[in-house]
C-alpha positions as YAML, in Angstrom:
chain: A
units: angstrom
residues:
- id: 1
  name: UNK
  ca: [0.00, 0.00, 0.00]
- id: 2
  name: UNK
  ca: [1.05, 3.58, 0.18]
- id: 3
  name: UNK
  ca: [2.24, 5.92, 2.77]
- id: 4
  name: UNK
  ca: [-1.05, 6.96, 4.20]
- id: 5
  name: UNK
  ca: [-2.77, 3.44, 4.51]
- id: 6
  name: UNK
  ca: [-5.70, 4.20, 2.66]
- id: 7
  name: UNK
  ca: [-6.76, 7.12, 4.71]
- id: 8
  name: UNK
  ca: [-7.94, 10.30, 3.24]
- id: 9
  name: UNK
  ca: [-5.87, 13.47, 3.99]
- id: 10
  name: UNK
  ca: [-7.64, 16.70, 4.37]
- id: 11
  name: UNK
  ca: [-6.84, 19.43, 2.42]
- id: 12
  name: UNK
  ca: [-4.44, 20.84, 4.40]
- id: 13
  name: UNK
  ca: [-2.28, 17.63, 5.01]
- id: 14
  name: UNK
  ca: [-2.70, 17.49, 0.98]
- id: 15
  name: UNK
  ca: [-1.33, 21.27, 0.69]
- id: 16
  name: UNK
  ca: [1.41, 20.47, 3.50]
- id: 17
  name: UNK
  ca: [2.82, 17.16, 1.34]
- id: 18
  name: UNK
  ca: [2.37, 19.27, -2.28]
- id: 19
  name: UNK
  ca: [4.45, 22.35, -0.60]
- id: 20
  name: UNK
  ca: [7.15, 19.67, 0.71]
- id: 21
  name: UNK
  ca: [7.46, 17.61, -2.40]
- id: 22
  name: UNK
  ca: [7.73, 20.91, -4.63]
- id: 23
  name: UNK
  ca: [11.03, 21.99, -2.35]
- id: 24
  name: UNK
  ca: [12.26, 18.28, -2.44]
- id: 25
  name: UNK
  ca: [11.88, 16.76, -5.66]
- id: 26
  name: UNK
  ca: [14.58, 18.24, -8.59]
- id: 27
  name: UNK
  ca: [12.83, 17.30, -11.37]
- id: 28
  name: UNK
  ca: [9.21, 17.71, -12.68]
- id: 29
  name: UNK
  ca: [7.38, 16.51, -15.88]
- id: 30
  name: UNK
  ca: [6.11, 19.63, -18.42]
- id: 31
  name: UNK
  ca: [3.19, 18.68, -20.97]
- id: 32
  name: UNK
  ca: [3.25, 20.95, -23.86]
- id: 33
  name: UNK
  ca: [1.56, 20.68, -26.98]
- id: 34
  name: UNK
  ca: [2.50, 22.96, -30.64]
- id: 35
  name: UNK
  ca: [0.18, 24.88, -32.26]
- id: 36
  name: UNK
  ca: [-1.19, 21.79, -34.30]
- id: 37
  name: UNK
  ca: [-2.25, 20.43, -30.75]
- id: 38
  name: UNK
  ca: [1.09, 17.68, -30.90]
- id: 39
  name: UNK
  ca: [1.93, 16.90, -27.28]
- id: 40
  name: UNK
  ca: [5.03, 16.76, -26.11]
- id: 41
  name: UNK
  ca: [6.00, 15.28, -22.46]
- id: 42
  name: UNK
  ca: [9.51, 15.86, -20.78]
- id: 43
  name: UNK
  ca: [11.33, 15.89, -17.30]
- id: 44
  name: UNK
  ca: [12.84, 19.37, -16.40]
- id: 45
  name: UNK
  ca: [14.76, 20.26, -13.19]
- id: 46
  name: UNK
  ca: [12.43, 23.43, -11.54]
- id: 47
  name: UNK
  ca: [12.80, 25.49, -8.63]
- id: 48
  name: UNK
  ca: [9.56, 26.30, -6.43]
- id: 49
  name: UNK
  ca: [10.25, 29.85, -5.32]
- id: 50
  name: UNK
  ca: [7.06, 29.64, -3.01]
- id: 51
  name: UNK
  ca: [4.89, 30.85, -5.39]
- id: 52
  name: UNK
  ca: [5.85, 29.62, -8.60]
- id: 53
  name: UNK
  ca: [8.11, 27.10, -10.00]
- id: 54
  name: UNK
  ca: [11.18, 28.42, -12.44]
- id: 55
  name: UNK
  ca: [12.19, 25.96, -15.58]
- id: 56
  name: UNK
  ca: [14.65, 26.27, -17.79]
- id: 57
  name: UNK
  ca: [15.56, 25.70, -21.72]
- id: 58
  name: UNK
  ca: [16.45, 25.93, -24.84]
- id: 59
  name: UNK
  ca: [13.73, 28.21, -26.76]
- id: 60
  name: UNK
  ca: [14.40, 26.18, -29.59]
- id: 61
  name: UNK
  ca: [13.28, 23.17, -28.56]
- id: 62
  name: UNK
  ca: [9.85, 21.57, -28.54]
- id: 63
  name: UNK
  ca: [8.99, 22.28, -25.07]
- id: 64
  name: UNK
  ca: [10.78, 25.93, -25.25]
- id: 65
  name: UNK
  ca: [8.93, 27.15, -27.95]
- id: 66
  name: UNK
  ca: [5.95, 25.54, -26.67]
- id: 67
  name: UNK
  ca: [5.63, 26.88, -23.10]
- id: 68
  name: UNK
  ca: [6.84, 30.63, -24.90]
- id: 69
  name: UNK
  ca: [4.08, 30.34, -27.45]
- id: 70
  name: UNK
  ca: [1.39, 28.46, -25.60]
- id: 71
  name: UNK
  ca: [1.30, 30.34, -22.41]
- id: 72
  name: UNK
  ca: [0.02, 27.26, -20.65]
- id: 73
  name: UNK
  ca: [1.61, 24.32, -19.34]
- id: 74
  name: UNK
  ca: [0.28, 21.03, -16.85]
- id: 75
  name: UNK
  ca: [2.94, 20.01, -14.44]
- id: 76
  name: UNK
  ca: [3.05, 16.63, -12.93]
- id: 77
  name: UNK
  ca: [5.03, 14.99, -9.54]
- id: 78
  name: UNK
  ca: [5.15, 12.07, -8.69]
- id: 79
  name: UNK
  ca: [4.18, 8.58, -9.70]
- id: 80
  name: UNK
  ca: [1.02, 7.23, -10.59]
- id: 81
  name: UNK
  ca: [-0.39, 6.06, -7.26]
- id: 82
  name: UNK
  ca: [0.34, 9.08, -5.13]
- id: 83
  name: UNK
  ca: [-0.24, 12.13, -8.16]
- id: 84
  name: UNK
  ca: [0.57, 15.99, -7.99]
- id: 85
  name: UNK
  ca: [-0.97, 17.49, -10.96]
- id: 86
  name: UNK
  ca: [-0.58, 21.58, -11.51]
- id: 87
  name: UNK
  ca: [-1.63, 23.48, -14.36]
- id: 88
  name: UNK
  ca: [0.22, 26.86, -14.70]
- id: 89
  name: UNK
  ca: [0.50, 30.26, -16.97]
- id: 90
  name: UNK
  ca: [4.00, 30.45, -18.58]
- id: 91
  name: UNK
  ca: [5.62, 33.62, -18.77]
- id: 92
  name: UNK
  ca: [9.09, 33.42, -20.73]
- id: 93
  name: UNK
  ca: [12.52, 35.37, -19.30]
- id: 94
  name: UNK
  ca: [15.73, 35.95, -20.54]
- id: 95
  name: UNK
  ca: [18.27, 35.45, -17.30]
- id: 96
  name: UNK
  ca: [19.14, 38.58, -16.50]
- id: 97
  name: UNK
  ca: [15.19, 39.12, -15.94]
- id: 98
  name: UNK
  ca: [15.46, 36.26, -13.26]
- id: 99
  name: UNK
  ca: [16.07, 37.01, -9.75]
- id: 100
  name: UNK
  ca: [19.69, 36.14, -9.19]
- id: 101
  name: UNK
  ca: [18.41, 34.04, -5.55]
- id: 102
  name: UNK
  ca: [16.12, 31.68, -8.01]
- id: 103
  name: UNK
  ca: [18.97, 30.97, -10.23]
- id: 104
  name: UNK
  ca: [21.88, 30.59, -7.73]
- id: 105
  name: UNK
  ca: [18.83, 28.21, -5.89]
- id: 106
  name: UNK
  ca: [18.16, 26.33, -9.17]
- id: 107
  name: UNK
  ca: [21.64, 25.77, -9.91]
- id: 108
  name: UNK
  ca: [21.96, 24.39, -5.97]
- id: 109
  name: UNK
  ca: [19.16, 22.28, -6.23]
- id: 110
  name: UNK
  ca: [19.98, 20.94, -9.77]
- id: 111
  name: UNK
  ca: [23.45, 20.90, -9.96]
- id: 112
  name: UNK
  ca: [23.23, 22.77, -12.80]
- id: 113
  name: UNK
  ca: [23.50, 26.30, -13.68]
- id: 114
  name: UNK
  ca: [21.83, 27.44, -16.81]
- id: 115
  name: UNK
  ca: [23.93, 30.93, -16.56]
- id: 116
  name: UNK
  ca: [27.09, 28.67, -18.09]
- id: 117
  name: UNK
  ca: [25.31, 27.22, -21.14]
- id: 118
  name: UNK
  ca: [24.79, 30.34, -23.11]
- id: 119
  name: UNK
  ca: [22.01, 32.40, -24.40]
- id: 120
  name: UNK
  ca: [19.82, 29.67, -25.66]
- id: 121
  name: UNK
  ca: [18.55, 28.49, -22.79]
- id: 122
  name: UNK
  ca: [15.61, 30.61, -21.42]
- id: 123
  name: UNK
  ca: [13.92, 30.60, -18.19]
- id: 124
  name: UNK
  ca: [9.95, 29.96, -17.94]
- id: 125
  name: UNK
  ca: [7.82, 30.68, -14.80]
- id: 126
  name: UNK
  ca: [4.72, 28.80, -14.05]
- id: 127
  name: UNK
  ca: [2.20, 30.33, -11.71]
- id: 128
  name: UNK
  ca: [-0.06, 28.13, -10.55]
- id: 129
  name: UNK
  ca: [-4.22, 28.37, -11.36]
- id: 130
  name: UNK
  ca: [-5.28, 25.02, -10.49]
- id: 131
  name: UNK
  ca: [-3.50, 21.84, -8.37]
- id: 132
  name: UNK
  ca: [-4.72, 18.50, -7.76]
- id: 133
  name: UNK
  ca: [-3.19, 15.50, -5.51]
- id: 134
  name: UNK
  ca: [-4.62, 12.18, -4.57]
- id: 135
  name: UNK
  ca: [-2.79, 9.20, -3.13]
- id: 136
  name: UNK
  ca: [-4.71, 5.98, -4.86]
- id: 137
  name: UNK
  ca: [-8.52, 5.77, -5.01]
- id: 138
  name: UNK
  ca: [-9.75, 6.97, -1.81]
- id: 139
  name: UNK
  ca: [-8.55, 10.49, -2.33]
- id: 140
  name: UNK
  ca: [-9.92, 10.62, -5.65]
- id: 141
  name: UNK
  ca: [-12.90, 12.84, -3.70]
- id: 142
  name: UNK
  ca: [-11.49, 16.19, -2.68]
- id: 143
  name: UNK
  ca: [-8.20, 16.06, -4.90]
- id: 144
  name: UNK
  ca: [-8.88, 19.74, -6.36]
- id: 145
  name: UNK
  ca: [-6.51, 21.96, -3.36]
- id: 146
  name: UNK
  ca: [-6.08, 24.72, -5.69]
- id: 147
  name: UNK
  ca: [-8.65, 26.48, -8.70]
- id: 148
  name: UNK
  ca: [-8.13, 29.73, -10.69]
- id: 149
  name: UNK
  ca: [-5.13, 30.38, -8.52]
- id: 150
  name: UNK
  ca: [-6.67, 30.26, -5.18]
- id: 151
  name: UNK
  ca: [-5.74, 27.52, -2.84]
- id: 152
  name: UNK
  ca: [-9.33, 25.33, -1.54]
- id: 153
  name: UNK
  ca: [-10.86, 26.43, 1.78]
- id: 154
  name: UNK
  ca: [-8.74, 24.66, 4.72]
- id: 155
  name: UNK
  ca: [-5.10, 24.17, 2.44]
...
């Protein structure tokens, strides 16, 4: 079984474990799809400032000039029996428009610093609108913790 035995967390245990995994984990999937609707799926190391999470890229790449064109991304931690879902507006910044504490943290965290692999790599930053997280079927009920960028009542 998983960690919490098949008992439901409450919102705010959910919004507790979400907040701990996002400062833990190093690396997070990012859905994108192209302007012909073509999904693409890949693992990027982030950064959760505390209110958003900072990824970073080549521009030229599928996901790169997806998130800069799309404006939308779906975020995902976690495997499939104990899910973090987050769907998030992209913005798109060179690096000297990133706050010097995100990158130096990203490049902690990650072990790699995006500053010393030139100017195609761009940063994106993904505010959050709406999160979900369940562990198996119990928690199916009540997943939704966040919607249009408000965190649910008791998270």
């Amino acid at each position: 079984m998983t960690e919490n035995e098949g008992t439901p967390r409450d919102t705010a245990q959910r919004k507790k474990d979400v907040l701990a995994r996002l400062e833990k984990e190093v690396d997070i999937w990012v859905a994108s799809a192209d302007g012909d609707g073509r999904p693409y799926l890949v693992p990027l190391a982030f950064l959760w400032d505390g209110e958003s999470v900072w990824l970073c890229t080549r521009r030229a790449n599928p996901t790169g000039r997806n998130l800069a064109a799309g404006g939308r991304t779906r975020l995902a931690l976690g495997h499939t029996r104990d899910v973090v879902l987050m769907d998030g507006e992209v913005s798109t910044h060179p690096s000297e428009d990133v706050p010097v504490a995100a990158i130096e943290a990203f490049a902690a965290k990650s072990g790699w610093d995006p500053r010393k692999s030139g100017p195609a790599y761009v940063w994106f930053r993904v505010r959050p609108v709406a999160v979900e997280a369940w562990i198996e079927e119990p928690e199916i009920v009540g997943r939704h913790i966040m919607r249009e960028g408000v965190w649910a009542d008791g998270a």
